[in-house]
PATOR-144313 format. One record per residue (C-alpha): x, y, z. Coordinates in steps of 0.5 Angstrom, whole numbers, padded with zeros to 4 digits. Example, Ala and Ser with C-alpha at 12.3 -4.5 7.8 and 13.67 -1.06 7.14 Angstrom:
BEGIN
<<0025, -0009, 0016>>
<<0027, -0002, 0014>>
end
This chain:
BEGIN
<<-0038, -0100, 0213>>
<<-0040, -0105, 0208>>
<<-0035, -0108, 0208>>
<<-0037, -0110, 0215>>
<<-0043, -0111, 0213>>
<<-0042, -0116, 0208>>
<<-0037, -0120, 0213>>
<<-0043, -0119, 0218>>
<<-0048, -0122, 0213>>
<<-0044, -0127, 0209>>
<<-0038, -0129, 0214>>
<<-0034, -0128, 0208>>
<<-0030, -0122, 0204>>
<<-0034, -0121, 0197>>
<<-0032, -0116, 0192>>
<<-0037, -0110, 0192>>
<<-0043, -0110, 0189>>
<<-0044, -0106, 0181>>
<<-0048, -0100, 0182>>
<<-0054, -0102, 0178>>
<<-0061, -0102, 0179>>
<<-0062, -0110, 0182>>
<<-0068, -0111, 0181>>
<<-0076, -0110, 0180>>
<<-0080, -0105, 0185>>
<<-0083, -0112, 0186>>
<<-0078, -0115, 0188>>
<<-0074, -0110, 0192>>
<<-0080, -0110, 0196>>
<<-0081, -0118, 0198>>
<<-0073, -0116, 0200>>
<<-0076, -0111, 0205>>
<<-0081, -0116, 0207>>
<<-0076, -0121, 0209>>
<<-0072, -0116, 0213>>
<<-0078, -0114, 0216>>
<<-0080, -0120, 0218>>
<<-0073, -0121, 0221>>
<<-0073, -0115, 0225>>
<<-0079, -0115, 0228>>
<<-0078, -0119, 0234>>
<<-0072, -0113, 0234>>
<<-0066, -0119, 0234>>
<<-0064, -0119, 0226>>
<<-0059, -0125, 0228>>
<<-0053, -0128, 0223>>
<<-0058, -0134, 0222>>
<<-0063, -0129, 0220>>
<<-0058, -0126, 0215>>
<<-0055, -0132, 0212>>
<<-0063, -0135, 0210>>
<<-0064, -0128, 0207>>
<<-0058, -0128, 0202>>
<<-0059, -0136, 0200>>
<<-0066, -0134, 0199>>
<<-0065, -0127, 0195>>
<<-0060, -0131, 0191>>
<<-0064, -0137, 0189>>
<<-0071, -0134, 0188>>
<<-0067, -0128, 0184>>
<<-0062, -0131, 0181>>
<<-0057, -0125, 0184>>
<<-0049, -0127, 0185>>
<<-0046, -0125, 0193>>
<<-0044, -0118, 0192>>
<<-0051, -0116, 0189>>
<<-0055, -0120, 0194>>
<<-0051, -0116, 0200>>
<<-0053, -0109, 0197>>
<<-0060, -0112, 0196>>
<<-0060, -0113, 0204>>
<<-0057, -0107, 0206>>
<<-0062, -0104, 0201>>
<<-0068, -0107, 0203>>
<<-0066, -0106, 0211>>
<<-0065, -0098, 0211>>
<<-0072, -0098, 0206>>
<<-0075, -0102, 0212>>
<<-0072, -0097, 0217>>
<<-0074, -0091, 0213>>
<<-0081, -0094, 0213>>
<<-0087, -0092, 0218>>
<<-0092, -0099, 0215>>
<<-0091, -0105, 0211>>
<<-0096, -0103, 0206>>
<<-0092, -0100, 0202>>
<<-0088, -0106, 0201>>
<<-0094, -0111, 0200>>
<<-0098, -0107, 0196>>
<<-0092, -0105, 0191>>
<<-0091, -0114, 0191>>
<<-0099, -0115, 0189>>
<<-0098, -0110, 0183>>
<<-0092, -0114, 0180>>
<<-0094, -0122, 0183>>
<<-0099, -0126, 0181>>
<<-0102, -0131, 0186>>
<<-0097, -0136, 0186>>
<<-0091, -0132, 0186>>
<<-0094, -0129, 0193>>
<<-0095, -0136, 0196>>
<<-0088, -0137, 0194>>
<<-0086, -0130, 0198>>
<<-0090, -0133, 0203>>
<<-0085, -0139, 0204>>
<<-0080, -0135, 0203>>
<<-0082, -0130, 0209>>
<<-0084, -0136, 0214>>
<<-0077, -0139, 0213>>
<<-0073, -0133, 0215>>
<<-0079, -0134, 0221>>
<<-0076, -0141, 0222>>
<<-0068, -0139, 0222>>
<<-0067, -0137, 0229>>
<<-0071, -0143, 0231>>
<<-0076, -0140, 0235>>
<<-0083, -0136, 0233>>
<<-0083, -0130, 0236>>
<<-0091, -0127, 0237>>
<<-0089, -0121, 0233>>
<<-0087, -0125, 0228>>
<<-0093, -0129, 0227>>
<<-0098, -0123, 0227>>
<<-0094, -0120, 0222>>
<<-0094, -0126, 0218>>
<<-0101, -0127, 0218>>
<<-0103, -0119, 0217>>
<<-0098, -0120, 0210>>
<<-0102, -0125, 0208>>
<<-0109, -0122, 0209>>
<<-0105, -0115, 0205>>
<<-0103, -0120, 0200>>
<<-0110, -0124, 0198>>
<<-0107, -0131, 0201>>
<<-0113, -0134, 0205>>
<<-0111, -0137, 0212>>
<<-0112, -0144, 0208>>
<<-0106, -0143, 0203>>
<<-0102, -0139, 0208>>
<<-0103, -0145, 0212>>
<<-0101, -0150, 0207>>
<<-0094, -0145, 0205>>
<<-0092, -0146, 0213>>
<<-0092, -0153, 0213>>
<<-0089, -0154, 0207>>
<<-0083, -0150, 0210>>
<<-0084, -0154, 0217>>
<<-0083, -0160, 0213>>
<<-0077, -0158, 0208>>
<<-0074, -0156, 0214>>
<<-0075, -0162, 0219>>
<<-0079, -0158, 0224>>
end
């Protein structure tokens, strides 16, 4: 299964991640947030997937086979979740400000990936920013870096 799994998210066949502890509780966390954002318009697509693995892989600095496990990791704690605050409030205790404005980009990327801003998608970003202490301003200004970086 997650050889399959991995195929799905990556296209590719990946040797199979350690088994150890990837990362922080905080960072475990921002993985779920960008599954959950992903998943909150109910289509979790190969788009969304493939932007996921190329953030986790750059901003945590993990190699194919962990960031798969993370994905897989981060959507099963997102199935087994009621609410995101346990998420964001596990993300407040370990980030300090710019890393959640950074966060915020990541989460407005994955928004993008598909090509279209679905309303649940834009609701549940601007509650996140709230739960994170980002002012409409900063999370505004974190959305149209994004926009820009990807030539929207």
């Amino acid at each position: 299964m997650i050889d399959r799994i991995r195929k799905m998210v990556l296209g590719t066949n990946v040797p199979e991640p350690q088994d150890k502890t990837l990362l922080s509780d905080g960072d475990a966390a921002a993985a779920a947030l960008l599954v959950e954002v992903a998943c909150i318009d109910g289509d979790f697509d190969d788009k969304e997937r493939k932007t996921i693995a190329a953030l986790m892989a750059r901003r945590f600095n993990l190699d194919v086979g962990d960031v798969v496990k993370l994905i897989v990791d981060a959507s099963q704690a997102v199935d087994r979740s009621i609410d995101h605050y346990r998420f964001v409030s596990k993300v407040n205790s370990a980030y300090k400000h710019e890393a959640k404005i950074e966060l915020m980009e990541m989460l407005w990327e994955v928004t993008y990936a598909d090509g279209k801003i679905h309303d649940f998608e834009a609701n549940l970003m601007r509650r996140l920013s709230g739960l994170m202490h980002i002012s409409d301003r900063q999370a505004g200004e974190a959305r149209k870096r994004v926009r820009e970086r990807l030539d929207i």
